[in-house]
C-alpha positions in Angstrom: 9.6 16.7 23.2 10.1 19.7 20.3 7.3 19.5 18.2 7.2 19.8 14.4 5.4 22.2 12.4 5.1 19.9 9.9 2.5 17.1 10.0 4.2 14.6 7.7 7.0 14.5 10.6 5.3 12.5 12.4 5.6 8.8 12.0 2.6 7.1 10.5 1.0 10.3 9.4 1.4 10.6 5.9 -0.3 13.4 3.2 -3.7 12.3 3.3 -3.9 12.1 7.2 -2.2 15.3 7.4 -4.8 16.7 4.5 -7.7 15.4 6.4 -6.5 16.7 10.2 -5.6 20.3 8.4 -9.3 20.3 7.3 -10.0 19.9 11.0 -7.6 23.2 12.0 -5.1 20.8 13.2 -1.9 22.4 11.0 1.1 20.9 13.3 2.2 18.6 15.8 1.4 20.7 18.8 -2.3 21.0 18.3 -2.6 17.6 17.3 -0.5 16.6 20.7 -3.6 18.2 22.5 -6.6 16.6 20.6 -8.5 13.2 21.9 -7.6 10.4 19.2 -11.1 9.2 19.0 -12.9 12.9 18.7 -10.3 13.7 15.9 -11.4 10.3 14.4 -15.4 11.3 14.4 -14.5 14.6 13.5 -13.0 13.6 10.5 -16.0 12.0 9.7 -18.3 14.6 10.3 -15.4 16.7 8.1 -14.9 14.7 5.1 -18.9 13.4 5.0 -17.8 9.8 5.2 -16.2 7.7 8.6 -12.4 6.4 7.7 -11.2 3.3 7.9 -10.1 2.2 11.1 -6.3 2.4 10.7 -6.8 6.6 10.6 -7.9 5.6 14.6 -4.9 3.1 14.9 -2.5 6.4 13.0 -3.6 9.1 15.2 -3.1 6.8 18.9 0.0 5.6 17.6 0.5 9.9 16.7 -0.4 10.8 20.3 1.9 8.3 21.6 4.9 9.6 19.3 4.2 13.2 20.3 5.2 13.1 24.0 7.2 10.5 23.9 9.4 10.0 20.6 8.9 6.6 20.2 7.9 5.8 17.0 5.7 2.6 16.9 4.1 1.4 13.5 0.0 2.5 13.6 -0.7 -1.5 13.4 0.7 -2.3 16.7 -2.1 0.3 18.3 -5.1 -2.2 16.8 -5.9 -3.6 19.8 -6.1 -0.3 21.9 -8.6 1.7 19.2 -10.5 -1.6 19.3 -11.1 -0.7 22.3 -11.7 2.8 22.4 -14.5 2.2 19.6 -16.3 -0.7 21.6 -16.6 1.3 24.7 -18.3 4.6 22.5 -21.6 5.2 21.3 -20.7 6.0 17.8 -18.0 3.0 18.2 -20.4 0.8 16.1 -21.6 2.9 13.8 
C-alpha cells in the first residue's frame, strides 16, 4: 500500500480528525498506519482536554484497516469492534 501524505486521503478521516491527530504529531498516513487505534483515541483526549465521541474510535479502526489494506469500509461498520476494544480497557468506561 503507498501511503498519502495527506490525512484527508484517507477514507473516513475528514478535517477535524485530521486537525485533532496533527495535534498529536500524527501529519500523514504512514505514522498514523503505525499508531494503536485506541492509544490515539485516549491521546486525543488527553490532547484536546475532553474524550471524543466514540465514532473518532470507530474512524481511526476503520483508518488502520484502510491503511494496509485499501479497503475502504464506512467508520460505522467498525462499531462493534471499538465496542470492544473499550470494554476490555481500563479507561474504556470512563
Amino acid at each position: 500500500m503507498e501511503y498519502s501524505d495527506t490525512l484527508e486521503d484517507i477514507p473516513n478521516i475528514g478535517i477535524s480528525i485530521a486537525s485533532d491527530l496533527r495535534s498529536l504529531g500524527i501529519i500523514n498516513s504512514k505514522q498514523l498506519a503505525r499508531r494503536d487505534p485506541l492509544q490515539t483515541y485516549f491521546a486525543l483526549a488527553a490532547v484536546v482536554g475532553l474524550r471524543h465521541d466514540r465514532c473518532a474510535l470507530y474512524t481511526l479502526i476503520s483508518a488502520q484497516h484502510y491503511l494496509p489494506s485499501g479497503e475502504a469500509i464506512p467508520w460505522w461498520k467498525f462499531t462493534e469492534q471499538g465496542k470492544k476494544l473499550l470494554a476490555a480497557h481500563p479507561k474504556g468506561n470512563l
